[in-house]
C-alpha positions, 0 to 999 in steps of 0.5 A, a space after each residue: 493469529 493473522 488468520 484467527 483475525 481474518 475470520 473474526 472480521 469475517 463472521 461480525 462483519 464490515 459494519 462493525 468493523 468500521 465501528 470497532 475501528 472507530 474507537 481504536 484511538 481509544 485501545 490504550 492497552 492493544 496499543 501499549 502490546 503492540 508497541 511493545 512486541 516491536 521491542 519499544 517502552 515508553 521511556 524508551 522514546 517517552 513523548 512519541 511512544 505515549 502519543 501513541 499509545 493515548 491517541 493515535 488511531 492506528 492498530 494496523 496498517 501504520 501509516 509513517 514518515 520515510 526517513 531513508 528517501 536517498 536509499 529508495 531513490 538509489 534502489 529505484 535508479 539502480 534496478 529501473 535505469 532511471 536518473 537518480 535525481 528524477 527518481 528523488 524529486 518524484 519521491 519528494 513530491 507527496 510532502 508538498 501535494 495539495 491532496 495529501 496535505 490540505 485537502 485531506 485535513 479538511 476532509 478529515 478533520 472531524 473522523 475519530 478513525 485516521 490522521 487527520 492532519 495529513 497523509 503519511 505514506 510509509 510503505 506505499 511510497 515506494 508505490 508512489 515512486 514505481 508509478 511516477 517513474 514507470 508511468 503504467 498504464 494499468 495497475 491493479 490493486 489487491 485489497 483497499 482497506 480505507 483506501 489511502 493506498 487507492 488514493 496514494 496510487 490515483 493521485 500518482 496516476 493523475 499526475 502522471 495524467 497532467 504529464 501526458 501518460 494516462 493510466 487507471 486502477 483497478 482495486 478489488 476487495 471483498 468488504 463494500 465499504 472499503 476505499 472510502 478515503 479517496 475523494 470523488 474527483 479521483 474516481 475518473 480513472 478508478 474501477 473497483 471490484 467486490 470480491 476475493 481476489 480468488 474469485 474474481 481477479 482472473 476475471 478482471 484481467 481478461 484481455 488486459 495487461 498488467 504493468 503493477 500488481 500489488 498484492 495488499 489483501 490478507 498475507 497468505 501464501 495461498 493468496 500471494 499465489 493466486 493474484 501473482 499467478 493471474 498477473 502473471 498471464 497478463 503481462 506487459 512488457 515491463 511488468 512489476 509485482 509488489 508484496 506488500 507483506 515485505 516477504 511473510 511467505 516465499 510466493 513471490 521469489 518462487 515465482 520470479 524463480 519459475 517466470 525468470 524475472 528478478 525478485 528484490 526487496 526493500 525496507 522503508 526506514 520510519 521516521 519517528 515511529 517506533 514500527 520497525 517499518 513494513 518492507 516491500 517484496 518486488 518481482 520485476 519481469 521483462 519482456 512477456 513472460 
């Protein structure tokens, strides 16, 4: 199915992506079908789930609360030897960042296709998290979408900036329009790229080093494969990889199998959203591979 929706979007092309994105509020019956292939009902959580399915914008790429913020930190301490308490305080910052919360609602507050009130991280903030405790230097990132993970990333990366460990992003997709939701004054230590990543990553990484992919374009083995083995031949030190599938295909166990670097995988637990949660597969290489 995944793949029959990726040539769909292909063939009408990005503006009438947008358009159709723009009334998704209004795709009560898409929305009842999704929630219910989760497992839920409406009167299993009856005020949640029918806000939901009346007006939230989300049909992909759901945006949620994490509940478990103690279980990322413990995995964050455990597999990065960072302290635990650091690791907690780093993941609590975004419910109280200006940029997330009051900047966005007042950027936001007129479009039909988002949240508007505030920014809700779900899954990438476990990126958040890697970046603010590994301070990398270069992350690339595969696939943009509206670019909530591109500001996500940027503003983790500013901060660390203000903390004297400067880092940049590269973002690459292959649909111009995409990433419009980081606003200007975090373009500083942004590059982005137009393509496939088949096409035009091994390119973007020439002569640089990789601290953090994370491979977010269509979840593919073929896809997955290709951006982990270009990474793969720019390494730094400490290098981590991230699926943001939450492991639909082998790829990247294989290749920590094949480069000897170590494979785990963590689950966010929504708050208050009846999306099971996306999860995170996570290779983490050390030294050159």
């Amino acid at each position: 199915m995944s793949d029959v929706k990726t040539r769909v979007k292909d063939t009408v092309g990005p503006k009438w992506q947008a358009r159709a994105r723009a009334l998704s509020r209004l795709r009560w019956v898409a929305k009842y079908r999704l929630m219910r292939r989760a497992g839920e009902r409406l009167r299993d959580h009856p005020g949640r789930n029918l806000a939901y399915v009346l007006w939230d914008p989300e049909l992909e790429s759901h945006t949620y609360d994490v509940a478990n913020l103690d279980e990322l930190a413990d995995f964050l301490a455990a597999e990065f030897d960072v302290d635990r308490q650091r690791a907690l305080a780093y993941l609590q910052e975004p419910e109280s960042d200006p940029v997330f919360n009051e900047d966005w609602h007042r950027r936001m507050r007129f479009r039909f296709d988002v949240k508007r009130r505030r920014v809700e991280l779900a899954n990438r903030l476990i990126w958040w998290g890697l970046v603010r405790t590994l301070r990398p230097r270069f992350v690339v990132e595969c696939g943009m979408f509206n670019g909530v993970g591109s500001l996500v990333l940027l503003r983790a990366l500013e901060r660390n900036r203000e903390e004297g460990s400067p880092g940049e992003l590269l973002s690459i997709d292959s649909d111009v329009t995409m990433g419009w939701a980081v606003p200007p004054e975090l373009h500083g230590d942004w590059t982005k790229v137009q393509g496939f990543t088949s096409d035009v990553l091994e390119g973007a990484l020439e002569g640089r080093q990789v601290d953090m992919l994370i491979h977010d374009t269509p979840h593919t083995y073929e896809n997955q494969v290709a951006e982990f083995s270009a990474a793969l031949k720019h390494p730094a030190e400490l290098m981590v990889l991230i699926d943001s599938s939450g492991g639909r295909t082998p790829a990247l166990e294989e290749q920590c199998a094949e480069h000897a670097g170590r494979y785990r995988y963590f689950r966010e637990r929504p708050k208050e959203h009846f999306y099971p949660g996306n999860g995170s597969g996570i290779g983490i290489f050390n030294g050159r591979v």
